[in-house]
N, CA, C and O atoms as a GROMACS GRO file, in nm:
protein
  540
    1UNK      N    1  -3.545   6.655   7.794
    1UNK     CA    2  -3.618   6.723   7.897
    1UNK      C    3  -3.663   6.858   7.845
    1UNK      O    4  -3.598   6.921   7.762
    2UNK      N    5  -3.778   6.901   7.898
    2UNK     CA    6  -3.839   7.017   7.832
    2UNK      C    7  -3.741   7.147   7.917
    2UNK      O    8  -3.665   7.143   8.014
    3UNK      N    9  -3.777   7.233   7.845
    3UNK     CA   10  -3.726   7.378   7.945
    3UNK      C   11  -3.820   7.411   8.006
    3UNK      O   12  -3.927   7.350   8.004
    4UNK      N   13  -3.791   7.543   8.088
    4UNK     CA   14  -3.876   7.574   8.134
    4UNK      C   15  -4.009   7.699   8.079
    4UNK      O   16  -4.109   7.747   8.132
    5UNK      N   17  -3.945   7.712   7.953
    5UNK     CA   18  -4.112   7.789   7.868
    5UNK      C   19  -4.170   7.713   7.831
    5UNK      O   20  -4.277   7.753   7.785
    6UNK      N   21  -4.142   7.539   7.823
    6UNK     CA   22  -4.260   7.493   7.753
    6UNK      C   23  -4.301   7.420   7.886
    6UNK      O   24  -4.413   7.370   7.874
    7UNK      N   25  -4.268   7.407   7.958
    7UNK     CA   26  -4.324   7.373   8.094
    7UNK      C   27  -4.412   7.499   8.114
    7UNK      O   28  -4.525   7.474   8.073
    8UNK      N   29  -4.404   7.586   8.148
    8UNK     CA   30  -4.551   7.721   8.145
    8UNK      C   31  -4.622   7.696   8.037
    8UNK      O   32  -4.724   7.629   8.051
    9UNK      N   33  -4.608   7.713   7.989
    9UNK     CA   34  -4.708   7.672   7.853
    9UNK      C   35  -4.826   7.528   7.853
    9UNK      O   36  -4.938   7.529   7.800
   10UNK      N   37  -4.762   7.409   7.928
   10UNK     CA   38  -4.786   7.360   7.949
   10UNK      C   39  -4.902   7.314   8.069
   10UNK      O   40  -5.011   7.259   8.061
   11UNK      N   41  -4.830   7.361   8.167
   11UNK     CA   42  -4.900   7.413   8.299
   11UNK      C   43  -5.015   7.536   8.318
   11UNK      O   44  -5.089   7.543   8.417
   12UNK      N   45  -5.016   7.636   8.202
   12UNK     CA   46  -5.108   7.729   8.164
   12UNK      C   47  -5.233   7.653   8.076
   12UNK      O   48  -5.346   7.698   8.097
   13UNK      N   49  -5.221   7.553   7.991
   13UNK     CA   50  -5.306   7.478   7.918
   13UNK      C   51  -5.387   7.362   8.036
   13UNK      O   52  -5.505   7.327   8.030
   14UNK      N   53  -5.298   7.325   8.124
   14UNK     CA   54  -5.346   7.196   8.205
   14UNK      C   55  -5.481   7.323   8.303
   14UNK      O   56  -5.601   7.309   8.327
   15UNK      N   57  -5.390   7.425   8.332
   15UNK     CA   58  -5.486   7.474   8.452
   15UNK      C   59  -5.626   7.534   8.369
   15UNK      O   60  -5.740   7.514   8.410
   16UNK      N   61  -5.591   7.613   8.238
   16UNK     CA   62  -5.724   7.643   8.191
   16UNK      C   63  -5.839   7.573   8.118
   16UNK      O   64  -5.945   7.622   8.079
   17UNK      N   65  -5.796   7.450   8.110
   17UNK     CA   66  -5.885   7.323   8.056
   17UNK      C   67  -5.915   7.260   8.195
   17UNK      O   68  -5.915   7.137   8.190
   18UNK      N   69  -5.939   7.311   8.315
   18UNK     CA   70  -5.944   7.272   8.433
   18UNK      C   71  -6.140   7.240   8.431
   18UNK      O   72  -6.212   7.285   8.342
   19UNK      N   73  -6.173   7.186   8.506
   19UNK     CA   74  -6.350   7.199   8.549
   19UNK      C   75  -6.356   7.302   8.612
   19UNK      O   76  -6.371   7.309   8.734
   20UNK      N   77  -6.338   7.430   8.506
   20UNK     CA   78  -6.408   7.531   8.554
   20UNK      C   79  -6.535   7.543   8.569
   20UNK      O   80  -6.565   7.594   8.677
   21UNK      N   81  -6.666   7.501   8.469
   21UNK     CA   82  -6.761   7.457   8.452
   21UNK      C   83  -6.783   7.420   8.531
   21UNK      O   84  -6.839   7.501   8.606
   22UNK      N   85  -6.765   7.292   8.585
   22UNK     CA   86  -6.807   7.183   8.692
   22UNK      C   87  -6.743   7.186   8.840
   22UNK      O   88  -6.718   7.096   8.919
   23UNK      N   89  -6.724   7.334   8.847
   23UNK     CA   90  -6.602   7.351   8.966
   23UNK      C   91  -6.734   7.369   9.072
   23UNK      O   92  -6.756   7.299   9.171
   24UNK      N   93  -6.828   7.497   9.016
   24UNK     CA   94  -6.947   7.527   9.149
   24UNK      C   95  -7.030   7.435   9.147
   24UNK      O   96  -7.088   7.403   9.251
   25UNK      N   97  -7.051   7.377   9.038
   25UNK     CA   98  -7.184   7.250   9.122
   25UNK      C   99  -7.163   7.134   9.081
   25UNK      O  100  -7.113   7.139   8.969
   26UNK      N  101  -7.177   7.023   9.121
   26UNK     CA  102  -7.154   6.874   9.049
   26UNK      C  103  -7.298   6.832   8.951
   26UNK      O  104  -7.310   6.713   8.924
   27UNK      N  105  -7.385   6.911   8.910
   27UNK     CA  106  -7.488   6.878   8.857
   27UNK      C  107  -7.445   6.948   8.703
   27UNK      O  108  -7.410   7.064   8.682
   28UNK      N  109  -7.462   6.837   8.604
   28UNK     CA  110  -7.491   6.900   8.471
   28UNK      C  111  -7.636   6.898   8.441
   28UNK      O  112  -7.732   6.870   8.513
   29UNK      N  113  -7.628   6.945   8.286
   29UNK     CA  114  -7.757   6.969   8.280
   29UNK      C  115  -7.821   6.866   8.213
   29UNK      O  116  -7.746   6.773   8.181
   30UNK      N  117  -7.933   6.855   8.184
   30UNK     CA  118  -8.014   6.703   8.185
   30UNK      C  119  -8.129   6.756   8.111
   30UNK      O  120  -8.184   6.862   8.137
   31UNK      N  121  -8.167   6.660   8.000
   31UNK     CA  122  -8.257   6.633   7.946
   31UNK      C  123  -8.393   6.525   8.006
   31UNK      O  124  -8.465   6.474   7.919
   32UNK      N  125  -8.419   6.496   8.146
   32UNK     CA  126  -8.506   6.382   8.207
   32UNK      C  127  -8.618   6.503   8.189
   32UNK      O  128  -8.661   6.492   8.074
   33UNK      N  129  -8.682   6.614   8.257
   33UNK     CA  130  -8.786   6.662   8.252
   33UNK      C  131  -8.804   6.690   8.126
   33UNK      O  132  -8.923   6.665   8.102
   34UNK      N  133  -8.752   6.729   8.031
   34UNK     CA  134  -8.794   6.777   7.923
   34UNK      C  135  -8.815   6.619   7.855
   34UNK      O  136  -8.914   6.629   7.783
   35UNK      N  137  -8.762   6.477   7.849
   35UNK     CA  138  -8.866   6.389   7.802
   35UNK      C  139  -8.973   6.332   7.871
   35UNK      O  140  -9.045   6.252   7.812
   36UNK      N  141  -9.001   6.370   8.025
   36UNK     CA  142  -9.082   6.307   8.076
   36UNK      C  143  -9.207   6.420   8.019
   36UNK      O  144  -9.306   6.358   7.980
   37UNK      N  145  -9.216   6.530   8.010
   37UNK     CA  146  -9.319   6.623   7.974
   37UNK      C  147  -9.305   6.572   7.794
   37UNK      O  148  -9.415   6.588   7.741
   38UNK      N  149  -9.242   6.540   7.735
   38UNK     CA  150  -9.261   6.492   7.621
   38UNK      C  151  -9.327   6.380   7.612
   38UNK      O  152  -9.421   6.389   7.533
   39UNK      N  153  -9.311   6.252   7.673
   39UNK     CA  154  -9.385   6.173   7.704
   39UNK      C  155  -9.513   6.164   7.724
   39UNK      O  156  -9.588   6.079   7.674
   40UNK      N  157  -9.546   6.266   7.811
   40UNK     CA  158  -9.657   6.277   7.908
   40UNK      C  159  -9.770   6.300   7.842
   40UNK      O  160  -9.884   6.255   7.855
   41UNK      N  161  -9.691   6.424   7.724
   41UNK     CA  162  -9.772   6.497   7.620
   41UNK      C  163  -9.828   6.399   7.474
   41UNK      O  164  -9.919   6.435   7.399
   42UNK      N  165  -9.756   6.284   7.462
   42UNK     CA  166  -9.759   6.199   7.368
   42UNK      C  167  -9.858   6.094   7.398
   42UNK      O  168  -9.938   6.047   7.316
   43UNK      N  169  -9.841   6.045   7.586
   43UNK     CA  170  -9.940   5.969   7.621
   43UNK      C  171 -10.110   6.012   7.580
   43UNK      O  172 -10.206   5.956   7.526
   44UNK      N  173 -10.085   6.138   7.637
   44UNK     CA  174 -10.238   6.240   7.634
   44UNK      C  175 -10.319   6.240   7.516
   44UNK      O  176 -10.440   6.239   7.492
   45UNK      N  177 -10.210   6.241   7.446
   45UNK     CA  178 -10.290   6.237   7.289
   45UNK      C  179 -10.347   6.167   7.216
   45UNK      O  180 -10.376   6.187   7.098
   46UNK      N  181 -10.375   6.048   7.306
   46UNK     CA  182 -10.430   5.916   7.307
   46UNK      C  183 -10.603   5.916   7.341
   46UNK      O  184 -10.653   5.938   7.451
   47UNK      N  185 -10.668   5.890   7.228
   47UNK     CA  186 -10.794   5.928   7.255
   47UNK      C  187 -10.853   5.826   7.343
   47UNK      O  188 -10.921   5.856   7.440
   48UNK      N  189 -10.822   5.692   7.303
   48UNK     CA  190 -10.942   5.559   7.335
   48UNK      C  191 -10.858   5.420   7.367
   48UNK      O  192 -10.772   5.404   7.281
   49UNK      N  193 -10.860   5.357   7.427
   49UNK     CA  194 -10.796   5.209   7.441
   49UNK      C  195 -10.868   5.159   7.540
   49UNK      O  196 -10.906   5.225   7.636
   50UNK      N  197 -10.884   5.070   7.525
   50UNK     CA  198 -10.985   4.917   7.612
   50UNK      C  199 -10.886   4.864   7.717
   50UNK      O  200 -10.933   4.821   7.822
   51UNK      N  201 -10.768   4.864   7.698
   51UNK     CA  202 -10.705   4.768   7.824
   51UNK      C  203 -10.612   4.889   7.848
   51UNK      O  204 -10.508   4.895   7.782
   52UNK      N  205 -10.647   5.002   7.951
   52UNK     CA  206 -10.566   5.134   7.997
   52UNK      C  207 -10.532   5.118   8.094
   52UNK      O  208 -10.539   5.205   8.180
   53UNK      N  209 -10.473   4.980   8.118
   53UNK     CA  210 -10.365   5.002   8.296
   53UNK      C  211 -10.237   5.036   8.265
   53UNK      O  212 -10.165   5.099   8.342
   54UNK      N  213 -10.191   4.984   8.122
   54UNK     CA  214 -10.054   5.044   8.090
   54UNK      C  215 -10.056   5.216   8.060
   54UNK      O  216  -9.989   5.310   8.102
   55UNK      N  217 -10.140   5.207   7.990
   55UNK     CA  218 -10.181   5.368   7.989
   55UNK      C  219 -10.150   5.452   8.103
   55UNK      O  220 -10.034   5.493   8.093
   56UNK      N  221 -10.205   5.490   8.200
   56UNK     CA  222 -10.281   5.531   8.290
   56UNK      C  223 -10.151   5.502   8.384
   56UNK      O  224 -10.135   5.584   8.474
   57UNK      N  225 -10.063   5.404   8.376
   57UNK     CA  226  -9.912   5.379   8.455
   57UNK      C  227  -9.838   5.436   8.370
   57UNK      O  228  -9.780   5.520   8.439
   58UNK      N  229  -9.798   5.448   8.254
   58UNK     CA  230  -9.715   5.514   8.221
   58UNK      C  231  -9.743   5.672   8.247
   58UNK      O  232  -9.648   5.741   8.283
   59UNK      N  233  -9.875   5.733   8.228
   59UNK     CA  234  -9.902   5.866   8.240
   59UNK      C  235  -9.835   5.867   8.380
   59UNK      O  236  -9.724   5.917   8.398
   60UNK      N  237  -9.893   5.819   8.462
   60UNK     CA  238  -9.832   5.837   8.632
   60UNK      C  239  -9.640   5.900   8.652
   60UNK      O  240  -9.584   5.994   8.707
   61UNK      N  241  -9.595   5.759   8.557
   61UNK     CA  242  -9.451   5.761   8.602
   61UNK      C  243  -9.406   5.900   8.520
   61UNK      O  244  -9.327   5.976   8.577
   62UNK      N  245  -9.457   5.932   8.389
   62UNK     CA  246  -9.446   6.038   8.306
   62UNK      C  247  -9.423   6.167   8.418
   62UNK      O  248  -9.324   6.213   8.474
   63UNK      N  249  -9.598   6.206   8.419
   63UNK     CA  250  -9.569   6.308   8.484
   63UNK      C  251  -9.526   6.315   8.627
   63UNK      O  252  -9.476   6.415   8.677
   64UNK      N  253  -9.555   6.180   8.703
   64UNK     CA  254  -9.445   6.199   8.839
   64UNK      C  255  -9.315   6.274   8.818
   64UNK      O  256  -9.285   6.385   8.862
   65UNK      N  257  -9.232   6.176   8.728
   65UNK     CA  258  -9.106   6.210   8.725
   65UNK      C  259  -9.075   6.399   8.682
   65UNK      O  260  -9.002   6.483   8.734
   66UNK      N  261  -9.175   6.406   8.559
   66UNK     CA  262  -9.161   6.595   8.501
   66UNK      C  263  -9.153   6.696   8.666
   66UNK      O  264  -9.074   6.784   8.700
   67UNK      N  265  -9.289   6.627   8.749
   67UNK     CA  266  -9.288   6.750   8.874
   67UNK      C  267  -9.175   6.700   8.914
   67UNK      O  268  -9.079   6.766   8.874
   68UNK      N  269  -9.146   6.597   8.987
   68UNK     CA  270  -9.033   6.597   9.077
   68UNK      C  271  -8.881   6.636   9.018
   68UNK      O  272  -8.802   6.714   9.071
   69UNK      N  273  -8.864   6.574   8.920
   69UNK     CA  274  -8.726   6.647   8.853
   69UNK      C  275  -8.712   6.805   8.875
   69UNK      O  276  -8.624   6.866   8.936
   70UNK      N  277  -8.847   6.863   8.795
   70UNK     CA  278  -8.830   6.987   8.784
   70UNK      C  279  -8.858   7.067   8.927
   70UNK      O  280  -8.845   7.190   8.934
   71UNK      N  281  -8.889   7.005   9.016
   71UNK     CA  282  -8.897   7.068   9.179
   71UNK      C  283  -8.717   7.055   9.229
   71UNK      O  284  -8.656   7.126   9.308
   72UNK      N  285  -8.679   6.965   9.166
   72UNK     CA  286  -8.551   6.942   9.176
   72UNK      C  287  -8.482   7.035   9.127
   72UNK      O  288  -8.403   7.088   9.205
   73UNK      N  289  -8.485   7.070   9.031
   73UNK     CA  290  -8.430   7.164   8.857
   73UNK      C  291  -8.393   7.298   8.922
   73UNK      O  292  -8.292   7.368   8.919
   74UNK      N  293  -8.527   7.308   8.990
   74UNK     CA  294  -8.583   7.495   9.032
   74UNK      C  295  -8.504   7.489   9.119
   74UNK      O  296  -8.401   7.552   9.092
   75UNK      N  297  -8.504   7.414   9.264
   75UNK     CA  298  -8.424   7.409   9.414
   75UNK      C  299  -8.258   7.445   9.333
   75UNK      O  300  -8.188   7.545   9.347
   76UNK      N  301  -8.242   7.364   9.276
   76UNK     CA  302  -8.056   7.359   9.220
   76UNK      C  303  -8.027   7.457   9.176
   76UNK      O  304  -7.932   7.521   9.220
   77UNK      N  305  -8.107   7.501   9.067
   77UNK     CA  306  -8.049   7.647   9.003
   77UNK      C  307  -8.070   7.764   9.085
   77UNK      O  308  -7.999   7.860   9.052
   78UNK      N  309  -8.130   7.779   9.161
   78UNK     CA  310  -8.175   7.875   9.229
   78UNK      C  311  -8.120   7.909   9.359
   78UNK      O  312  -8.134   8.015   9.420
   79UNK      N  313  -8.018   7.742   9.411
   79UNK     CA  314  -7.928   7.759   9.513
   79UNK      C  315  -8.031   7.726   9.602
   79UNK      O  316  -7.986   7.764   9.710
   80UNK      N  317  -8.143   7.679   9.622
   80UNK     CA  318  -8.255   7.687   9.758
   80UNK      C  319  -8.159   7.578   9.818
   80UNK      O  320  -8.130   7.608   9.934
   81UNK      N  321  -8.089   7.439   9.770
   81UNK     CA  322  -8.100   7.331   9.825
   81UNK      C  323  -7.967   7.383   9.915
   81UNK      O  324  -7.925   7.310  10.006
   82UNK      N  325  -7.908   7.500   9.888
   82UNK     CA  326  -7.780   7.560  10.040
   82UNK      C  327  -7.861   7.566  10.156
   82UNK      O  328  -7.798   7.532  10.256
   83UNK      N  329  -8.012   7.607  10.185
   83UNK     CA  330  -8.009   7.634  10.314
   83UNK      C  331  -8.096   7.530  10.367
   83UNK      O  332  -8.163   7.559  10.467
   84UNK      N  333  -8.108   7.400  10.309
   84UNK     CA  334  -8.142   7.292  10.370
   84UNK      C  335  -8.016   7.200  10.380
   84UNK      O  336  -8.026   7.095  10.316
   85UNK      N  337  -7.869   7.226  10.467
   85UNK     CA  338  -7.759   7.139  10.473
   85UNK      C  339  -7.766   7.008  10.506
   85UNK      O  340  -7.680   6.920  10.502
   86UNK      N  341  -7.945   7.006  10.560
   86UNK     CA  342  -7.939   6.821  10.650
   86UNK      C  343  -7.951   6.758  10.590
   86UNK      O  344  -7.940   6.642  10.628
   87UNK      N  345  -7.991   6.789  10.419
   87UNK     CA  346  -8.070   6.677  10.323
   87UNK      C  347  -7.916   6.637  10.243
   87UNK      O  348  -7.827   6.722  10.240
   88UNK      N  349  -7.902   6.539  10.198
   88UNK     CA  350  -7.830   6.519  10.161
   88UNK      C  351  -7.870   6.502   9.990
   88UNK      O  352  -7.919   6.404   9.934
   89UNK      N  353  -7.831   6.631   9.934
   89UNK     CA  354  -7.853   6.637   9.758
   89UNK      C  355  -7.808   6.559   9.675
   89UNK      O  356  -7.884   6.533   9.582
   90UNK      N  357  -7.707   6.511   9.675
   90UNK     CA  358  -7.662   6.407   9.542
   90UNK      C  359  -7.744   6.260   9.616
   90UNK      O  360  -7.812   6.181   9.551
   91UNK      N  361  -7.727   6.256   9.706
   91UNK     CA  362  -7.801   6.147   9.736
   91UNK      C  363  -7.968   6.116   9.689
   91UNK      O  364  -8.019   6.010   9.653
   92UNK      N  365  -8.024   6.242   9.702
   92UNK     CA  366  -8.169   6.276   9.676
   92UNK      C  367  -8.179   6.295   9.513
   92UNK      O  368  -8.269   6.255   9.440
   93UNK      N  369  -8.062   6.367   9.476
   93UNK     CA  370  -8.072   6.295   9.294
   93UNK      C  371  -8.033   6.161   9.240
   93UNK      O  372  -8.080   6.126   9.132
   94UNK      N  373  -7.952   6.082   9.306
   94UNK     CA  374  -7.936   5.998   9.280
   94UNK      C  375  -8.065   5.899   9.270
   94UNK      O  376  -8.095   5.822   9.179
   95UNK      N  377  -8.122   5.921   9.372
   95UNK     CA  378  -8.230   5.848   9.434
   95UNK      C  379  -8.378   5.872   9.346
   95UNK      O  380  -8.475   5.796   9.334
   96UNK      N  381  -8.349   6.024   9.282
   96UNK     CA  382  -8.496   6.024   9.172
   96UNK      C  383  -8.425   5.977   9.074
   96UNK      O  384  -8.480   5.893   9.003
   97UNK      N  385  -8.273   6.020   9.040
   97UNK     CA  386  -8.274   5.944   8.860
   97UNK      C  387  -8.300   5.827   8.890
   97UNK      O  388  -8.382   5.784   8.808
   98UNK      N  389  -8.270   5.737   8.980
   98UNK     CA  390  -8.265   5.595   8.999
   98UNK      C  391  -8.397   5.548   8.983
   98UNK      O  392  -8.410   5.462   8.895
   99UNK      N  393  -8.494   5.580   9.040
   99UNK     CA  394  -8.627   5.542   9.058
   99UNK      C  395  -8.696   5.566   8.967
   99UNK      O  396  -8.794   5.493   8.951
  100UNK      N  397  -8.670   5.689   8.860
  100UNK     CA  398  -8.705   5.731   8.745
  100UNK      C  399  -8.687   5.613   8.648
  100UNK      O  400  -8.769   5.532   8.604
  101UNK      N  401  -8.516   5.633   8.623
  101UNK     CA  402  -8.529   5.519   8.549
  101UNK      C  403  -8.594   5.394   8.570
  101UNK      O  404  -8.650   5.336   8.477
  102UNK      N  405  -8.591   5.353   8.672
  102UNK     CA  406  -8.664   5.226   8.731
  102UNK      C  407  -8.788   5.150   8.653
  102UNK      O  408  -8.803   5.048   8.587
  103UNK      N  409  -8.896   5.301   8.716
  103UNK     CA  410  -9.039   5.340   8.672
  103UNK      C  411  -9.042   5.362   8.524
  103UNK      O  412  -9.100   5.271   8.466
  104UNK      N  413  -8.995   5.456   8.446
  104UNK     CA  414  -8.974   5.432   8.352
  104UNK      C  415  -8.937   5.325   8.200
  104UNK      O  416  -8.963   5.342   8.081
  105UNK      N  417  -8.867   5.216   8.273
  105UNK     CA  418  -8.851   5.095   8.204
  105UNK      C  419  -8.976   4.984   8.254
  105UNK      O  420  -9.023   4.895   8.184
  106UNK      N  421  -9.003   5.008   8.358
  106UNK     CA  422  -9.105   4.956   8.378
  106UNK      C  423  -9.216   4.967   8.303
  106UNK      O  424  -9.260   4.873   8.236
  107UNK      N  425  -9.280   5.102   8.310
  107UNK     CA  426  -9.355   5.142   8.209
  107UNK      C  427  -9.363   5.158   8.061
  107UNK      O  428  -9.466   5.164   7.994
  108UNK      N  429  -9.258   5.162   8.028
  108UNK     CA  430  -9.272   5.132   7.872
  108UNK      C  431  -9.267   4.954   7.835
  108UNK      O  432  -9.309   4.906   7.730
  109UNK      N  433  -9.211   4.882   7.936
  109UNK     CA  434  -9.248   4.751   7.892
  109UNK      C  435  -9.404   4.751   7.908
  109UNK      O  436  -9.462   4.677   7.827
  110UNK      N  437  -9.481   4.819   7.996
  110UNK     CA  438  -9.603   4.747   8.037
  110UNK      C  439  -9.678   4.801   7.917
  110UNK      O  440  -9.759   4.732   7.855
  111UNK      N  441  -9.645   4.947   7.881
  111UNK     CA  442  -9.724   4.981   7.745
  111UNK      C  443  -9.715   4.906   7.618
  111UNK      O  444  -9.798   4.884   7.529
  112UNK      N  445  -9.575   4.867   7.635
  112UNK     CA  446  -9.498   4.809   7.502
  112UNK      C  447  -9.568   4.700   7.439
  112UNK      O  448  -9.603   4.675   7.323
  113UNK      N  449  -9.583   4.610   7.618
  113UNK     CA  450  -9.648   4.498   7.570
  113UNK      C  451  -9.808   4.546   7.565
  113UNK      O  452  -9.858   4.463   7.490
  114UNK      N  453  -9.903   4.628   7.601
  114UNK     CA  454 -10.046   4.653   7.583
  114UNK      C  455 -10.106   4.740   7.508
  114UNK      O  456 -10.224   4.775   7.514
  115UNK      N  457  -9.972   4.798   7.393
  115UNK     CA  458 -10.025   4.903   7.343
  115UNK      C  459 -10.149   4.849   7.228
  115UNK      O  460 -10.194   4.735   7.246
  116UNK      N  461 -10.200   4.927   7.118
  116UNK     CA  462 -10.258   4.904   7.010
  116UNK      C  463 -10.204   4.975   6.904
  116UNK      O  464 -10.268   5.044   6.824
  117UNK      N  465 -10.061   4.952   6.907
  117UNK     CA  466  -9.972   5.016   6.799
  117UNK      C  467  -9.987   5.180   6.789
  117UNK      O  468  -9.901   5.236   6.722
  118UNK      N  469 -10.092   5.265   6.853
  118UNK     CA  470 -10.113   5.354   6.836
  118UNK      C  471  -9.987   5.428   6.790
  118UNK      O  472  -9.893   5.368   6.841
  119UNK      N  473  -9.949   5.516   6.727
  119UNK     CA  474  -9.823   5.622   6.675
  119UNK      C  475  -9.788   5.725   6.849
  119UNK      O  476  -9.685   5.773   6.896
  120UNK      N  477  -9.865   5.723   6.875
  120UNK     CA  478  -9.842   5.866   7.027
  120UNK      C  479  -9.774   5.726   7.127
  120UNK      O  480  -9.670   5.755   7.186
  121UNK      N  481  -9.830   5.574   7.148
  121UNK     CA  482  -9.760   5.485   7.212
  121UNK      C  483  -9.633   5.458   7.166
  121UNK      O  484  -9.543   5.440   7.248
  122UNK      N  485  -9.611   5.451   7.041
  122UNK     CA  486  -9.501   5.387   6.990
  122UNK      C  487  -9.394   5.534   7.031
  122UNK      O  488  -9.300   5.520   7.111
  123UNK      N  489  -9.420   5.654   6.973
  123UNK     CA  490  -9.329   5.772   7.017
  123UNK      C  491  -9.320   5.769   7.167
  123UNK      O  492  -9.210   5.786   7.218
  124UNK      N  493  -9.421   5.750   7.237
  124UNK     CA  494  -9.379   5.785   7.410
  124UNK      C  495  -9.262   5.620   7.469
  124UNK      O  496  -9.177   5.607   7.557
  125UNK      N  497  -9.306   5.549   7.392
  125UNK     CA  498  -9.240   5.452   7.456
  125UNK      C  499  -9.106   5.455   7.362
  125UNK      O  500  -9.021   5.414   7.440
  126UNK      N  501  -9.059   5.474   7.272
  126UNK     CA  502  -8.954   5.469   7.203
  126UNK      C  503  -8.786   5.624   7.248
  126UNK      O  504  -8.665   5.638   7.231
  127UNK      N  505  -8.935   5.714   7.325
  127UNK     CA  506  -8.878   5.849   7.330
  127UNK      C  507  -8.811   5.789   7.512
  127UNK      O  508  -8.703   5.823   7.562
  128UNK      N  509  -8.907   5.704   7.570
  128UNK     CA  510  -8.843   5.672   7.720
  128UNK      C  511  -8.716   5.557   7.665
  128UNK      O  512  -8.597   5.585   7.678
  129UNK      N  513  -8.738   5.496   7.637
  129UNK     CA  514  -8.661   5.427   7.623
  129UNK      C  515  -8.492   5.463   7.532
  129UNK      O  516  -8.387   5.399   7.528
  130UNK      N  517  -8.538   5.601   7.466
  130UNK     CA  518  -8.396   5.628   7.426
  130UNK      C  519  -8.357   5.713   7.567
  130UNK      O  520  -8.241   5.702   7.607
  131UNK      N  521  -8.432   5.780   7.629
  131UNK     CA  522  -8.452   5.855   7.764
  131UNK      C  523  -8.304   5.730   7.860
  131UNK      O  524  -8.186   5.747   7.889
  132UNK      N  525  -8.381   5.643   7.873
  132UNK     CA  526  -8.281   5.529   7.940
  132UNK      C  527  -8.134   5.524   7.927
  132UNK      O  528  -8.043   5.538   8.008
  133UNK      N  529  -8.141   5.486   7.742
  133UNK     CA  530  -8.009   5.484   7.688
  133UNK      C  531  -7.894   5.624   7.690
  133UNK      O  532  -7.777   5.619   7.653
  134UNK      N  533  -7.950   5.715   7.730
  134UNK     CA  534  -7.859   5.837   7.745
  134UNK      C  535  -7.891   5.881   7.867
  134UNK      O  536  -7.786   5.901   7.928
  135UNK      N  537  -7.969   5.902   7.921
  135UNK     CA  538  -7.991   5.960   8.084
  135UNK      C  539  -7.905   5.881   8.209
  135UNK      O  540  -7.917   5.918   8.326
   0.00000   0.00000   0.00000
């Protein structure tokens, strides 16, 4: 049985490795706006293509997702979303990452399959799709 100095010692290590960090807000920080504006920017750079419905859908879900995340981003850090108590916030993030991702896999299949190999298609769709695998 331990004594009781290595029991403090112990109990001093458990409490300061505590979620201090994660104590005031349940939101970490996130890389989704910064690839959807990466994306967005990769789509753009796309001069010419003949069959642009994948195009033109992925741009959509792109920059949908950049404003709304980051309308999200600003409200959180800034504390705005305290004096709206009726909305329910994790729910309302849950509900854009969800749909994000959604739209997102959606859209890179639809490019995936219509691209013309272009290099700015292959980066926007390769950059969502690692987007998926870690987000």
């Amino acid at each position: 049985m331990r004594s009781g100095e290595e029991l403090d010692g112990f109990e001093g290590e458990a409490s300061s490795t505590s979620m201090i960090s994660g104590a005031s807000s349940p939101y970490q920080p996130t890389t989704e706006p910064i690839l959807a504006l990466i994306a967005f920017i990769c789509i753009e750079t796309i001069m010419e293509c003949s069959p642009c419905e994948g195009l033109y859908f992925f741009e959509f879900v792109s920059c949908s997702a950049f404003v709304v995340t980051g309308v999200l981003l600003i409200l959180f850090s800034l504390n705005l979303h305290m004096r709206i108590p009726q909305i329910n916030w994790n729910l309302t993030d849950l509900v854009n990452t969800g749909l994000s991702t959604f739209f997102f896999f959606i859209a890179s299949i639809v490019l995936a399959a219509l691209n013309h190999k272009a290099g700015a298609e292959i980066a926007a769709v390769v950059g969502e799709l690692k987007w998926l695998k870690h987000g």
